[in-house]
C-alpha positions as CSV (number, residue, x, y, z in Angstrom):
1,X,180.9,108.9,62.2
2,X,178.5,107.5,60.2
3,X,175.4,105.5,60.9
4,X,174.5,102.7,58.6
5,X,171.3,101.1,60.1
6,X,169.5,98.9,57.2
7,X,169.6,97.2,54.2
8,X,168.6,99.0,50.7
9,X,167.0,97.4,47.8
10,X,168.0,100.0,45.7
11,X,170.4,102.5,44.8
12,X,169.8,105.8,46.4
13,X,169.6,109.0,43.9
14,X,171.9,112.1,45.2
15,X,173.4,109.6,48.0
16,X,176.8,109.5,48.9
17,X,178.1,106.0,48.1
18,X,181.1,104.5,49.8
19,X,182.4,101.1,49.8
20,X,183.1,98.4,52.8
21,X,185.0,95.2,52.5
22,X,184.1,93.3,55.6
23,X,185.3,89.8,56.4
24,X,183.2,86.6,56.3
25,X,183.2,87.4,60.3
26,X,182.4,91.3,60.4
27,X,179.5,90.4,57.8
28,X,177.9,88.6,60.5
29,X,177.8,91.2,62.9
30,X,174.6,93.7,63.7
31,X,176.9,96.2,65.4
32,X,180.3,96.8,64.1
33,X,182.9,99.7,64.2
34,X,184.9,99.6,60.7
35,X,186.4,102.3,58.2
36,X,184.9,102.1,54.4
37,X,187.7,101.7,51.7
38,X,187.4,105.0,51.4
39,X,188.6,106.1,54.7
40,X,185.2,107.2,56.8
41,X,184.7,105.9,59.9
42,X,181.3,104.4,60.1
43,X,179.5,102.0,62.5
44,X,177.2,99.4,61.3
45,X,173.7,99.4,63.4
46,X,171.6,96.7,61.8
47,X,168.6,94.5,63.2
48,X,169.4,91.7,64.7
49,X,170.0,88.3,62.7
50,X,171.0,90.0,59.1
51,X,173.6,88.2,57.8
52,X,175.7,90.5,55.1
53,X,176.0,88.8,51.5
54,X,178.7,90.6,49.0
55,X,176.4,93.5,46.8
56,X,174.5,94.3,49.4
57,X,173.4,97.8,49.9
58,X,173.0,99.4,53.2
59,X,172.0,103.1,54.2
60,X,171.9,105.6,56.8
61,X,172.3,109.0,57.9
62,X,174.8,110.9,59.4
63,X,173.9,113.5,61.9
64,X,173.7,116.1,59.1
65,X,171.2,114.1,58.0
66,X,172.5,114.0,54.6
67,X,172.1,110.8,52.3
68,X,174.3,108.1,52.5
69,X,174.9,104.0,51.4
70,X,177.4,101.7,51.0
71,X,178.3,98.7,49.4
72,X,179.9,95.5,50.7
73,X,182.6,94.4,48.5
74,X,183.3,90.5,47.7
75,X,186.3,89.7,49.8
């Protein structure tokens, strides 16, 4: 599973990029257990308060400690 604990201003170079489409809901949620479009199961770890806008970026790391972000998809 990954970990996806902030927001990130930028795109990452060499990072793996996946895709979420989250409800108007789940985009108000700091903690939340959902699957990216692409089928990884990932879990959402974010400080408190962050509200999720469409285009945002968000990264983390797996326990590999590989690279990763995602995107939130209009929906």
């Amino acid at each position: 599973m990954l970990t996806l604990t902030q927001l990130c201003p930028t795109i990452l170079e060499n990072a793996r990029q996946l895709h979420l489409s989250l409800t108007a809901e789940e985009r108000c949620r700091s903690r939340l257990h959902c699957h990216s479009d692409e089928g990884e199961s990932l879990y959402l770890k974010l400080p408190r308060g962050i509200i999720l806008q469409p285009g945002d970026r968000l990264r983390g790391t797996s326990r590999s400690s590989n690279r990763h972000s995602g995107f939130l998809s209009p929906n």
